[in-house]
ZADREN-242189 format. One line per 10 residues: number of its first residue (from 0); their letters; for each residue x, y, z of N, C-alpha, C. Coordinates in steps of 0.1 Angstrom, whole numbers. Layout:
NUM) a) X Y Z X Y Z X Y Z ~ ...
This chain:
0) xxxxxxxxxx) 1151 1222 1714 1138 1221 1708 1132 1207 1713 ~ 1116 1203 1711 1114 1195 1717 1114 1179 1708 ~ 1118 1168 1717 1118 1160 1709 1101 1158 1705 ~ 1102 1154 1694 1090 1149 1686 1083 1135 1692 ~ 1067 1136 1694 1064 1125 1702 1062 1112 1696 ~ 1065 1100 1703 1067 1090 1696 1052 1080 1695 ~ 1042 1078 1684 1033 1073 1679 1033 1058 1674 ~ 1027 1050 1679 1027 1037 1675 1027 1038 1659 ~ 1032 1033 1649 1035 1039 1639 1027 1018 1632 ~ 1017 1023 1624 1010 1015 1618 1019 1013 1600
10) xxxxxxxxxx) 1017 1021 1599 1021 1033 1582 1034 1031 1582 ~ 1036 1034 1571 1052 1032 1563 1056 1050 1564 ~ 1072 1049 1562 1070 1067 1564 1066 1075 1556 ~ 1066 1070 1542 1059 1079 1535 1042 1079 1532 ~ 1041 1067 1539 1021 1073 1538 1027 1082 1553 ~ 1027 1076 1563 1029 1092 1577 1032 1100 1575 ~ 1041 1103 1566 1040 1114 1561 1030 1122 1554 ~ 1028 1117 1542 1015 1120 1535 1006 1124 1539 ~ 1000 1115 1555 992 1119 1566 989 1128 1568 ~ 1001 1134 1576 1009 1145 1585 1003 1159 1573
20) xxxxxxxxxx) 1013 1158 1559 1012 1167 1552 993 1171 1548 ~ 983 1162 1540 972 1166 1545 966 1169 1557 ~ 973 1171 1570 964 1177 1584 969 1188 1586 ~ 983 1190 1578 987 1203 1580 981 1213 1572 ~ 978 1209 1559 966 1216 1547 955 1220 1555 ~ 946 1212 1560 935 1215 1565 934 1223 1581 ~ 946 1222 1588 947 1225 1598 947 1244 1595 ~ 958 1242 1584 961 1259 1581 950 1267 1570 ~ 935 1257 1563 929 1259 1555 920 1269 1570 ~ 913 1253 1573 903 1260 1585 906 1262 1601
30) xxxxxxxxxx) 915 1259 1602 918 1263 1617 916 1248 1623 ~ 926 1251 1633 929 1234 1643 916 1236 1650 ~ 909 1242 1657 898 1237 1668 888 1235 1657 ~ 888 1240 1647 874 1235 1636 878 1224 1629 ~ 886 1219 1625 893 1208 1618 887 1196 1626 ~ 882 1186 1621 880 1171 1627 885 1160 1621 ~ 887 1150 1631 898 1136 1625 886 1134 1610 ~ 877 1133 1614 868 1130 1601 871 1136 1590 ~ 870 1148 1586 875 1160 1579 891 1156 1574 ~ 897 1154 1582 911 1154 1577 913 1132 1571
40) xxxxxxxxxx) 904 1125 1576 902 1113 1570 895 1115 1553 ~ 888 1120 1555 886 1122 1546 889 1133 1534 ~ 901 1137 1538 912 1141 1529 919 1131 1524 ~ 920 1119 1531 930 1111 1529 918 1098 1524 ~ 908 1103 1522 901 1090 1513 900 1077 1522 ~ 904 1075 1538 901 1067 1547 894 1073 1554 ~ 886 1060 1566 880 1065 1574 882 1069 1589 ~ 873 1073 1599 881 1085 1600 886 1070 1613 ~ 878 1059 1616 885 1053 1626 895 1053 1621 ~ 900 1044 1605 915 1041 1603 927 1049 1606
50) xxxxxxxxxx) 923 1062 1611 931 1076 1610 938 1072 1628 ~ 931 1065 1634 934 1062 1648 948 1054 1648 ~ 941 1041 1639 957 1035 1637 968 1041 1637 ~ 971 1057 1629 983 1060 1629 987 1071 1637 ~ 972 1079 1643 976 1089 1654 966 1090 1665 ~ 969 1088 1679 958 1090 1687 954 1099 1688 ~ 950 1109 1678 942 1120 1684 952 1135 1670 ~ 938 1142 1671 943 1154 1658 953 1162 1669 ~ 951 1165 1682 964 1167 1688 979 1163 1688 ~ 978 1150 1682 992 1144 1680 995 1151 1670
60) xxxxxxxxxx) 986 1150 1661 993 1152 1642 997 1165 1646 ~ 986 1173 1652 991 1191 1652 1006 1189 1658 ~ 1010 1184 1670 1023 1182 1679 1033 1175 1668 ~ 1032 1171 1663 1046 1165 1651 1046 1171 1634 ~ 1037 1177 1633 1036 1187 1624 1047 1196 1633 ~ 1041 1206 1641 1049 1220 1644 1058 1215 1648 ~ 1061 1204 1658 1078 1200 1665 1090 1197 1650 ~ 1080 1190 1642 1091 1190 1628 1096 1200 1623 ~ 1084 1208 1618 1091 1223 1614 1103 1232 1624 ~ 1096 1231 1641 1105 1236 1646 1120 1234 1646
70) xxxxxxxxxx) 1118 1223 1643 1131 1213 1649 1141 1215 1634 ~ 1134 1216 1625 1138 1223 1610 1145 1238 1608 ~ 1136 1240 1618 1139 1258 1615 1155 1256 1628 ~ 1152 1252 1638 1161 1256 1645 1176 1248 1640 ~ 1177 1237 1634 1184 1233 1631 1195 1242 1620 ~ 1186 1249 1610 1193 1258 1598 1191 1274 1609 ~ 1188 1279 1613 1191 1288 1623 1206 1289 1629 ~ 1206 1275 1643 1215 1278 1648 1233 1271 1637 ~ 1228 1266 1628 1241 1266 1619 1244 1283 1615 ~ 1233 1291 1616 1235 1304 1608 1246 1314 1623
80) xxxxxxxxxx) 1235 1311 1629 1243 1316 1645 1261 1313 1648 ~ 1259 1305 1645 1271 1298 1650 1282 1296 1637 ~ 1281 1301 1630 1291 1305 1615 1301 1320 1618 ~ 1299 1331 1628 1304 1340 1628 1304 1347 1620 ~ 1289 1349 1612 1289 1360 1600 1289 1377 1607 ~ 1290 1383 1601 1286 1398 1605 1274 1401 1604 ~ 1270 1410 1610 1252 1413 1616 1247 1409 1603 ~ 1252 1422 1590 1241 1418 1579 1241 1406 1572 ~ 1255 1396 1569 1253 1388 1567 1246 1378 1570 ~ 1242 1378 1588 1233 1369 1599 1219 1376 1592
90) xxxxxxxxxx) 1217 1383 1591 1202 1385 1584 1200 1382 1576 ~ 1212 1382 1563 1206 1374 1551 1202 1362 1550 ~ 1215 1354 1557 1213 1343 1562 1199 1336 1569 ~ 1196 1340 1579 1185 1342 1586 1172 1345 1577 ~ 1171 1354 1566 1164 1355 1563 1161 1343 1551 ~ 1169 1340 1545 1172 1331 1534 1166 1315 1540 ~ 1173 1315 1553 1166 1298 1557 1149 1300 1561 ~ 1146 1314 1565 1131 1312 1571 1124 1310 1558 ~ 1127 1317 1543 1121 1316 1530 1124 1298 1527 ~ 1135 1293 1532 1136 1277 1529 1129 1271 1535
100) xxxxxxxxxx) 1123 1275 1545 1115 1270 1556 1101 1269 1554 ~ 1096 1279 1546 1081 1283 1543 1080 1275 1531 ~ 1093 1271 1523 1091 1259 1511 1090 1249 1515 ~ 1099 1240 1526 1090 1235 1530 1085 1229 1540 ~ 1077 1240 1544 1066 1232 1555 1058 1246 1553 ~ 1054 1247 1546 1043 1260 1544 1026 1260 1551 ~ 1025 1252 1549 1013 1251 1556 1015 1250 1573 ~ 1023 1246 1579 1031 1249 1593 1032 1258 1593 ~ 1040 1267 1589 1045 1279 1589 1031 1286 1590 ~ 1021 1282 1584 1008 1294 1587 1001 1287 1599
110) xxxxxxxxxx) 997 1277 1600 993 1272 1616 1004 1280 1629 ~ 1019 1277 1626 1017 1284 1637 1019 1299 1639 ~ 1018 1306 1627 1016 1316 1628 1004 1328 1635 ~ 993 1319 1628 978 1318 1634 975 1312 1646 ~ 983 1300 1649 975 1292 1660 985 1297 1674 ~ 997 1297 1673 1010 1293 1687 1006 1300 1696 ~ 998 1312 1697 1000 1318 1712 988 1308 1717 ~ 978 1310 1708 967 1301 1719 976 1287 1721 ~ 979 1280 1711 986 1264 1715 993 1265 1729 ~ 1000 1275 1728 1008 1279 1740 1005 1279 1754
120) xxxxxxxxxx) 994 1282 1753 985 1278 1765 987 1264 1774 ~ 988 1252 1765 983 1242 1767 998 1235 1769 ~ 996 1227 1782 1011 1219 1784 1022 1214 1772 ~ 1014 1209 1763 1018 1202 1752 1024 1210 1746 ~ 1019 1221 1745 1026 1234 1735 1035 1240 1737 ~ 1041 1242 1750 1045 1250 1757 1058 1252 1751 ~ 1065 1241 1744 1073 1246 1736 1079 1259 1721 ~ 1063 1258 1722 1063 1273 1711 1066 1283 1722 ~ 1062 1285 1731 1065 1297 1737 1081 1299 1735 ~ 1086 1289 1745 1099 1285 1744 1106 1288 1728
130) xxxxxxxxxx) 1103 1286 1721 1107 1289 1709 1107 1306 1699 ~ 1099 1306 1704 1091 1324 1704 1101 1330 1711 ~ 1106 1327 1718 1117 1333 1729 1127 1336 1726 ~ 1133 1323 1724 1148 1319 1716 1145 1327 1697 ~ 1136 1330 1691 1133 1336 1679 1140 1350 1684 ~ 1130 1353 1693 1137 1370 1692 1146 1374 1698 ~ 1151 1362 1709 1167 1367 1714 1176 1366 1698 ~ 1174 1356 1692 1182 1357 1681 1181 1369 1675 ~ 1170 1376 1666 1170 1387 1663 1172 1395 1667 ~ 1169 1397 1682 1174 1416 1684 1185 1414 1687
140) xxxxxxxxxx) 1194 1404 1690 1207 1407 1692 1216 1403 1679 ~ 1211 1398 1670 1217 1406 1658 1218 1417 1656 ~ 1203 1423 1652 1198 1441 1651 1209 1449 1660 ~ 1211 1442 1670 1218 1454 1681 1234 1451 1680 ~ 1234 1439 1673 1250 1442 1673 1257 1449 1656 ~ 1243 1449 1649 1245 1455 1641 1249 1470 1641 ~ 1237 1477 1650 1237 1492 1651 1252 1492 1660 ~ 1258 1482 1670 1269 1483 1674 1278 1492 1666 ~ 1282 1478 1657 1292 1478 1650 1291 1488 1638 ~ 1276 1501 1636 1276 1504 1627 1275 1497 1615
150) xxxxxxxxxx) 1266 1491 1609 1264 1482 1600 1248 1490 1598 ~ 1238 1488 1605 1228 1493 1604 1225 1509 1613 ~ 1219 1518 1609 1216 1528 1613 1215 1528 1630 ~ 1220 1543 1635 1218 1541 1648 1206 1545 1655 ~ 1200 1553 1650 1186 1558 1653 1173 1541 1647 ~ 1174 1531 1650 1168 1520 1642 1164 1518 1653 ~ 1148 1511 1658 1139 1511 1666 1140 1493 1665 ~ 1150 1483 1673 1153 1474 1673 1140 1467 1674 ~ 1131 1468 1680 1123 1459 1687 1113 1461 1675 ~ 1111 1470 1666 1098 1477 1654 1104 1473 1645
160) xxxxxxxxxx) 1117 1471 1642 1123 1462 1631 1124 1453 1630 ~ 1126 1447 1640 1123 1430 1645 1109 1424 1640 ~ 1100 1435 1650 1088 1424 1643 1081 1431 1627 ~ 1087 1438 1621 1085 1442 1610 1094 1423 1598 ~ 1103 1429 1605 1112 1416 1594 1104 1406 1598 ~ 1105 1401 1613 1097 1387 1611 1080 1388 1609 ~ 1071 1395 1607 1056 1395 1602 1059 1391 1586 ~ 1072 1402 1581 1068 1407 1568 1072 1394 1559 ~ 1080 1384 1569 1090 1374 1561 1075 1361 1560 ~ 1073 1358 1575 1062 1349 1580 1050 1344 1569
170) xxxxxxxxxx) 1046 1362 1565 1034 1365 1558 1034 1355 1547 ~ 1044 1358 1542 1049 1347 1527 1042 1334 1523 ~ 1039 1325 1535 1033 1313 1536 1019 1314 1534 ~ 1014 1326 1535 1000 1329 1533 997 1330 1514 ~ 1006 1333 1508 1008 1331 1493 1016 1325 1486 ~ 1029 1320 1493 1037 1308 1486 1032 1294 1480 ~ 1038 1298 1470 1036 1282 1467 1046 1273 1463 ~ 1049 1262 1465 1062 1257 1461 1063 1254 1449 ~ 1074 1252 1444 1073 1249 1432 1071 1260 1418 ~ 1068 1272 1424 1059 1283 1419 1076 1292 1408
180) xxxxxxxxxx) 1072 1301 1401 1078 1313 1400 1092 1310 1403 ~ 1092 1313 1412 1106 1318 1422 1116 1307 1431 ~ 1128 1309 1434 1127 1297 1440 1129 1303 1454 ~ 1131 1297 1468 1129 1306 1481 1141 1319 1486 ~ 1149 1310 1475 1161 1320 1476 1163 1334 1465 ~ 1154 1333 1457 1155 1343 1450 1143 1353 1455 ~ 1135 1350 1461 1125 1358 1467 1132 1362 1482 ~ 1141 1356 1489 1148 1362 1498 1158 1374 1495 ~ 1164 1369 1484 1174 1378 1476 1164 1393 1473 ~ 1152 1390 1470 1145 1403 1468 1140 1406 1476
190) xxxxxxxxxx) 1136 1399 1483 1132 1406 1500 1141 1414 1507 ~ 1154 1411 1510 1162 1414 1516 1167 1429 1510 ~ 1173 1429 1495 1175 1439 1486 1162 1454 1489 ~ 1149 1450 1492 1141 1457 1494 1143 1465 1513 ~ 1143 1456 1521 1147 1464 1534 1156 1466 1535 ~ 1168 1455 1535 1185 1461 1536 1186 1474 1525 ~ 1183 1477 1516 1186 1487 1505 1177 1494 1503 ~ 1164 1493 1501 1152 1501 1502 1145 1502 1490 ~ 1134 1510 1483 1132 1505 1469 1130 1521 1464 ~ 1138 1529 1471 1139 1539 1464 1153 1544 1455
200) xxx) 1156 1548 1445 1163 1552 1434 1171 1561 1447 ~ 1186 1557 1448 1193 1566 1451 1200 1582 1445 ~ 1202 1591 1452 1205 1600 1438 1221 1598 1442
């Protein structure tokens, strides 16, 4: 994954942070090409020069926003990969860290949901592609070593299940809230129970 880029750092880490976390609000509220340093300064009750001091440009913030998350996700990912669970287990698993994921960096999680393919475009970005890539080699070759081994059905349309699970998991971030109800693992627990088992009454 990519290293995260390094910013003359004015701020202590917790206002940069703080920063970071209001651009990601506003980024995922109205969209990165509509968002302006001004707009997101004034989220933060400074001006929008002083906003320079700590990043040169709403491009940076957007680039250490998503490289963090990424670098988050792939970190609890490939611990899941590399444990030697069995297919369904790797899904729970899998499914359980992307719900940890959406707690927290939720507002990430919807930027690049919305934003990566266009980002992708652009030199800077190019690592979401890269990542988009390595996403779904992980998944279909779970799915398929699942139907292998007989764990999951053989007539199962690997590639329609794939992007079923990852839309239907992703979506989440568009209504989570932290701290809410649930905690991420109990809403995985029910997520999972719902496609791995189905929500119909067996006879």
């Amino acid at each position: 994954m990519p290293n995260k880029k390094k910013n003359q750092v004015t701020a202590s880490p917790e206002r940069r942070g703080e920063l970071l976390g209001l651009a990601a609000e506003v980024f995922a509220a109205q969209g990165y090409n509509a968002t302006t340093v001004r707009r997101i300064a004034d989220e933060a009750g400074m001006l929008a020069g002083s906003l320079y001091y700590h990043f040169d440009s709403k491009e940076s913030m957007l680039d250490e926003i998503l490289a963090t998350f990424l670098d988050e996700l792939w970190e609890g990912y490939d611990a899941v990969l590399a444990a030697g669970l069995g297919p369904r287990e790797t899904v729970e698993a899998l499914v359980t860290e992307s719900f940890r994921e959406i707690d927290r960096h939720r507002a990430a999680v919807a930027i690049y949901q919305k934003e990566s393919r266009q980002l992708a475009l652009q030199p800077r970005f190019h690592y979401l592609t890269e990542s988009r890539l390595k996403f779904e080699k992980a998944w279909l070759g779970t799915l398929e070593r699942g139907v292998a081994d007989r764990v999951f059905r053989a007539d199962l349309d690997i590639r329609l299940t794939y992007r079923f699970v990852r839309d239907t998991v992703w979506v989440a971030a568009s209504w989570y809230r932290p701290g809410g109800q649930h905690s991420p693992e109990e809403i995985a627990r029910q997520y999972l129970s719902m496609v791995l088992d189905g929500i119909a009454v067996r006879s």
